[in-house]
N, C-alpha and C positions, 0 to 999 in steps of 0.2 A: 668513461674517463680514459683517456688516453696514456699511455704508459710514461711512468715519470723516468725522470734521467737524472739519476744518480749520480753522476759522473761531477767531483768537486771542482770547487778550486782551490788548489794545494797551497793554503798559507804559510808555507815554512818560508817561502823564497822571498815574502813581500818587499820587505826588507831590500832585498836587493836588485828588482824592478826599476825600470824609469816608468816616472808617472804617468805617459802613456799606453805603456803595455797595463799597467796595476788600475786605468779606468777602462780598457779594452775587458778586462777578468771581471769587473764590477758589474757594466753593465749586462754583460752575458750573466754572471747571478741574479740578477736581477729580477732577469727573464725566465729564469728556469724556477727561482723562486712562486714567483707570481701563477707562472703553470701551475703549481703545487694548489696554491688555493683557490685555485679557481677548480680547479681537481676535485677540490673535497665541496664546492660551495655551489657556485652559479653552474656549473657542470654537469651536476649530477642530480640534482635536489632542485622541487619547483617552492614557487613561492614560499608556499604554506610551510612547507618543510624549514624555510631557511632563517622564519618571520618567528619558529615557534619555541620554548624553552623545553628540551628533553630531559631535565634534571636540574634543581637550584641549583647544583654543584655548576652548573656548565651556562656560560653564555647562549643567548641564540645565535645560529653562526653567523648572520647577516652582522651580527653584532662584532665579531671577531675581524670579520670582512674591513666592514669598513673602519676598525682601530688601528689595522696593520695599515692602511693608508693615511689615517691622519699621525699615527706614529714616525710614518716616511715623512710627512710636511712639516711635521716640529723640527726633524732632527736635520734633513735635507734637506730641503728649500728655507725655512725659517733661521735656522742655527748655519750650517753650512755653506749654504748660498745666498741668504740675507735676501730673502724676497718676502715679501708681504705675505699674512695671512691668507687664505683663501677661501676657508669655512669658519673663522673663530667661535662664530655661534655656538657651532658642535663641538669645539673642545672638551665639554665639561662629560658631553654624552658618553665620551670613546675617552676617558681620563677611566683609567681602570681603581684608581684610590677613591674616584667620589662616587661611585657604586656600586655596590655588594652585586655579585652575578646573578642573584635572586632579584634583585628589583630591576635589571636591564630591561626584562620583558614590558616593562609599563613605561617606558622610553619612549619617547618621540623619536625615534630611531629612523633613519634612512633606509627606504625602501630596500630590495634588492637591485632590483634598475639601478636608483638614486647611489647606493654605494657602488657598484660597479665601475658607474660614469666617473663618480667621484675617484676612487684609487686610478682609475684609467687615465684624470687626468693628469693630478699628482705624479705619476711615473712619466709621462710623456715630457714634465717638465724639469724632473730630477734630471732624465736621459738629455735634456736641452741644456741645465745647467753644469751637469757637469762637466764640460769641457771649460768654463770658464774658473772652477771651482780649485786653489795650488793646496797640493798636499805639504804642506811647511813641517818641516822637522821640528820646528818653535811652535809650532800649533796643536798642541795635544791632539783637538777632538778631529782634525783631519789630517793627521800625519800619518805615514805609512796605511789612509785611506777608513782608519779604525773607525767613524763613523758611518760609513756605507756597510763596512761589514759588521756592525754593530745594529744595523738597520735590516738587515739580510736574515743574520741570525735569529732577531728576534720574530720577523714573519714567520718563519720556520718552526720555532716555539709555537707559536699562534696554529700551525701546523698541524702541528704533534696534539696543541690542545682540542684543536678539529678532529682528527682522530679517537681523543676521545669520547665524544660529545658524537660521532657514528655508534661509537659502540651501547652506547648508553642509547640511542633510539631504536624506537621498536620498526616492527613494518619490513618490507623485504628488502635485503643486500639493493644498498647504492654503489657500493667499491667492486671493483673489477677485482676477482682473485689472482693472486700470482700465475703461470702458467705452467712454474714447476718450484721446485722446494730443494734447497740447498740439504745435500744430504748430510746427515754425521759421516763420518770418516771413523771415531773409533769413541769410547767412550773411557775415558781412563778413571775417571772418578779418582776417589782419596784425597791425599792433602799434599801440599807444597809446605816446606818446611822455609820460612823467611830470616836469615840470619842475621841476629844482632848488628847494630850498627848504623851511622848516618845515612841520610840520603836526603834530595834535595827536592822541599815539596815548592810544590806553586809554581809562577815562571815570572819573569822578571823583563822578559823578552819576546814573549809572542805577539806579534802586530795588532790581534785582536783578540786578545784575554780580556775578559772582564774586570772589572776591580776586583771581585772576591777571588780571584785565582792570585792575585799578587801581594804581596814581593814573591822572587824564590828566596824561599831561607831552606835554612838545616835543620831536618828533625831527627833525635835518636832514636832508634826505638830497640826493645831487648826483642829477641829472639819471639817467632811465633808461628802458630802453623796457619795455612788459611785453605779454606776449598779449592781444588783443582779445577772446578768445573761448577755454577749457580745449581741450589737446592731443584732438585727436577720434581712434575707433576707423580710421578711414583714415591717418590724419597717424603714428598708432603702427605701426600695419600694414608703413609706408613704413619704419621704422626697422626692423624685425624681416624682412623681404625682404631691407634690404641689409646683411644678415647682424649687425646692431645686438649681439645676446643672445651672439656668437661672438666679439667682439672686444675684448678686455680694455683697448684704448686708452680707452674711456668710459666704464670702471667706476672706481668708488670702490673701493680694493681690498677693504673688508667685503666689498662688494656684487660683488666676483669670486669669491668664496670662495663667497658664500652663492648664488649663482648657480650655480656648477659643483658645489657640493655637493649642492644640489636639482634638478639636471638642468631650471634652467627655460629657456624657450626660447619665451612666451607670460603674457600676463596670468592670473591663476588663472580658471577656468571657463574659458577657450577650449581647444579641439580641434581642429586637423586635419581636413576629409572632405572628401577629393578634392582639389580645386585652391580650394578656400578655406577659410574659419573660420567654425566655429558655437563658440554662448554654452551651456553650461546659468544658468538664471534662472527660481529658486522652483520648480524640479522640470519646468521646460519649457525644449526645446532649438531653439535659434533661431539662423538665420547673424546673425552679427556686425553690428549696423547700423555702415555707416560713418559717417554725420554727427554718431551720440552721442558725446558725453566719451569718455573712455577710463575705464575703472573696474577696480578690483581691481587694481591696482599699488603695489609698495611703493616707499619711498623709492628706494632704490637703482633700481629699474628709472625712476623719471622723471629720478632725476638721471641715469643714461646717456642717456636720450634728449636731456635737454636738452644735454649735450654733444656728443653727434653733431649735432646741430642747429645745434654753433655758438651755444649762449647757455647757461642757467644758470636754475635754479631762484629765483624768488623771494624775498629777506629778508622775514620777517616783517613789518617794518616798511614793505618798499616792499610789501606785498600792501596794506595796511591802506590806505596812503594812494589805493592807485589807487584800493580801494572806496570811502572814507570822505571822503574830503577836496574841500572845494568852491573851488577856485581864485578862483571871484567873490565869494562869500560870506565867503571868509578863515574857513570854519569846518569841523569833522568832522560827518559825520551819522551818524545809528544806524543806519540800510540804505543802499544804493549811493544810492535812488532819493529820499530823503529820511529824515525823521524817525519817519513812522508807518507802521507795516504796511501795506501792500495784498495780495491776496491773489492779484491777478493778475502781480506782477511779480517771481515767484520760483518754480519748480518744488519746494515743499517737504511737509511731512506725511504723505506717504506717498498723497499724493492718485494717484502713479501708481509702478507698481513699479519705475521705471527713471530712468536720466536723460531731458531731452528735447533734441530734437537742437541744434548749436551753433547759437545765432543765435536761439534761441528767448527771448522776454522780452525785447524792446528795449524794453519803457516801464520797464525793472529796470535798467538800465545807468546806470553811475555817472554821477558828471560830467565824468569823464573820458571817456565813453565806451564803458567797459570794462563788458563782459558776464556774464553768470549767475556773478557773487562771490557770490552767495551763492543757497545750492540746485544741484541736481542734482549734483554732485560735491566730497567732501571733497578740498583741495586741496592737498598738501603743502609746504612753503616749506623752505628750506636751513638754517631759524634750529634752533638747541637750545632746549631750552624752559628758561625762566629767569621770574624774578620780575622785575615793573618797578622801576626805584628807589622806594626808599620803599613796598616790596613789603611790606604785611602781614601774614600768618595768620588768615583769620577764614571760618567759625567752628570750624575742625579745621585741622590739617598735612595731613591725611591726604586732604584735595580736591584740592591745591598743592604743597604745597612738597616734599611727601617725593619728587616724583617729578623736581624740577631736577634739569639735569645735564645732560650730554653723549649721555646713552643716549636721549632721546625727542627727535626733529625735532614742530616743530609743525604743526597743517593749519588750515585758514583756510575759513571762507563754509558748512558746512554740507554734506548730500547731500540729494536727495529724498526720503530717510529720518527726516531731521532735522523735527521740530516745529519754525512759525514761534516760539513763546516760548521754544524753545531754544536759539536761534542771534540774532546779530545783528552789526554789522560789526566791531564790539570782540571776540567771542567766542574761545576758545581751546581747541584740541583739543592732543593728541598723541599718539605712540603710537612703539612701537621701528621703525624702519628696515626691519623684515622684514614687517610687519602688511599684508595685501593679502586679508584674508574683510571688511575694511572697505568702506564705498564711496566707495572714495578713487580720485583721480585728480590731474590737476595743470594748470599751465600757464605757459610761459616766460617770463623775462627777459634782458634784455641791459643790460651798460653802454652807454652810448653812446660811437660809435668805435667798439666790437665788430660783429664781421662774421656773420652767419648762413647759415644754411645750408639754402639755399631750399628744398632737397626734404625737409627736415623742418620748414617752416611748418606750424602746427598750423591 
């Protein structure tokens, strides 16, 4: 696999592009996208590998393959440029609502060849139409270009969920390891104290927010502490020794039920050998780093931890502020560290296959403070996922809203998985309670006046 190219394109400026230079940026993503999955897919992996299902949880990737292209041809050449179907047959196959990931494998499904050719051609024709294609300010779905990059984003999703759909198969390393490892810099550990007061969640003005990132409103919130730095493979370690996974005082009872029903007693991929823990990771097995995040936990296992800890998971809303919010400037920003990408203050793209250890990226630290929010670890928060006031649908249900409710907790800041254009400090994930082939992890909060519980400092 050839070395991917992180290198974004900085959406702050969209906005004030002539439509020219803003399809010159599109379709260079395009193309660096498309490397990506071809990276994880036709690349790397022969037939058998790409034909076969590694986990009901996960599609076969030939399947992922070829959805990211007919996802291109709804949204661009169908909706965008007003050209005719090309495959209508297959819609229903790569419609991700009318098949559970488990029944994909009995699909009449598109070869490997056959989707190749297919997204191959799909792009050769986006890349043709687009110059006929006007981005209208009156035109929601292509003004400021938001459906190309709404197109872009979601490959990269598709990505991410490639990624983990490697780690869940067996058999020897297909991915190329990094060739070096972002070091920590220092390790501060402790907590950020977040002071009472407004701040401005969502955005109301990013070119390419999704609907559930919008409106920006005002949320209050009272005073609180939050971790410095995501709960590390040591700090979890320390919970699961004092017998953490055996004691039903710090379950959520879902998450005793679902605990004792699946005999867990460890994050997923760790093992047992001898008197410590190894990882498997991309088909290689390795002891446990202690200073990384802690990764492959579901809700329910952080929210135990964080109660054994003496604190409590995150509200959405106090995650957001600790990244976003500038106390001096009385304003939110779009990364911890400011308004525009940089590429050195966040572990993200896949530039390495792992988290990197806490304390790593102090020129990424909000203004609080507060460390790697965004990259190396999807972060889970206590909130339900819900729509903001004056939440509205656009440009489907079926991205947003069909999924509110009670049944998804949200996660916040991205993984090293995650593409920089696909994450940002407004961003929203979520996922059911149980979900742990993710690369999720977390990190603490407290009210203030709450008391902790020092030997589970993250």
């Amino acid at each position: 696999m050839k070395p991917l190219d992180t290198t974004p394109l900085d959406t702050a400026p969209l906005a004030a592009m002539d439509e020219h230079a803003l399809k010159e940026l599109i379709a260079d993503e395009l193309g660096r996208v498309r490397d990506r999955s071809l990276g994880l897919t036709t690349d790397v992996l022969d037939e058998a590998e790409l034909i076969s299902q590694v986990s009901p949880l996960m599609s076969p990737l030939v399947w992922d393959l070829a959805h990211v292209g007919n996802y291109e041809e709804l949204w661009l050449l169908r909706e965008a440029a007003g050209i005719e179907p090309m495959r209508p047959e297959i819609d229903t196959l790569y419609d991700a609502f009318e098949h559970p990931r488990a029944e994909r494998p009995s699909l009449p499904l598109l070869e490997p060849h056959e989707a190749r050719a297919y997204i191959e051609t799909v792009r050769a024709k986006v890349l043709d139409s687009l110059s006929s294609v006007r981005f209208e300010t009156d035109a929601p779905l292509t003004s400021g270009g938001f459906v190309y990059g709404m197109v872009v984003q979601h490959e990269h999703m598709h990505d991410e969920t490639m990624l983990a759909t490697h780690q869940l198969r067996k058999g020897a390393p297909a991915l190329l390891e990094s060739p070096g490892e972002v070091l920590r810099t220092s390790h501060a550990g402790g907590e950020v104290l977040i002071e009472a007061g407004p701040f401005q969640m969502g955005t109301s003005d990013d070119p390419w927010a999704y609907d559930n990132e919008r409106p920006g409103h005002i949320v209050d919130l009272p005073s609180y502490y939050i971790d410095a730095e995501p709960v590390t493979n040591a700090a979890y370690l320390a919970f699961m020794e004092a017998g953490g996974y055996d004691d039903p005082r710090w379950w959520d009872p879902k998450g005793w039920e679902w605990r004792t029903a699946g005999g867990k007693h460890a994050p997923a991929f760790w093992t047992r050998e001898g008197t410590g823990w190894v990882r498997r990771r991309f088909g290689r097995t390795e002891p446990v780093p202690p200073a990384e995040p802690v990764q492959h936990v579901s809700w329910y296992e952080a929210d135990a931890y964080a109660r054994w800890a003496g604190k409590r998971l995150p509200t959405e809303a106090e995650w957001e502020k600790a990244a976003r919010w500038d106390p001096v400037a009385g304003r939110s920003r779009r990364y911890p560290w400011g308004d525009v990408y940089e590429d050195d203050r966040a572990n993200l793209g896949q530039r390495m296959l792992r988290p990197s250890g806490a304390g790593s990226y102090e020129k990424g630290a909000s203004a609080y403070g507060v460390r790697q929010m965004i990259g190396d670890v999807w972060e889970w928060t206590s909130s339900d996922f819900h729509g903001y006031p004056g939440f509205r649908s656009f440009p489907y249900k079926e991205y947003s809203e069909v999924f509110f409710g009670p049944d998804y907790k949200v996660l916040r800041g991205g993984s090293w998985a995650t593409h920089p254009l696909a994450v940002r400090g407004t961003f929203r994930n979520w996922d059911y309670p149980i979900r742990r082939q993710i690369f999720t992890g977390f990190r603490c909060a407290r009210s203030v006046g709450a008391n902790s519980r020092s030997a589970g400092a993250s």
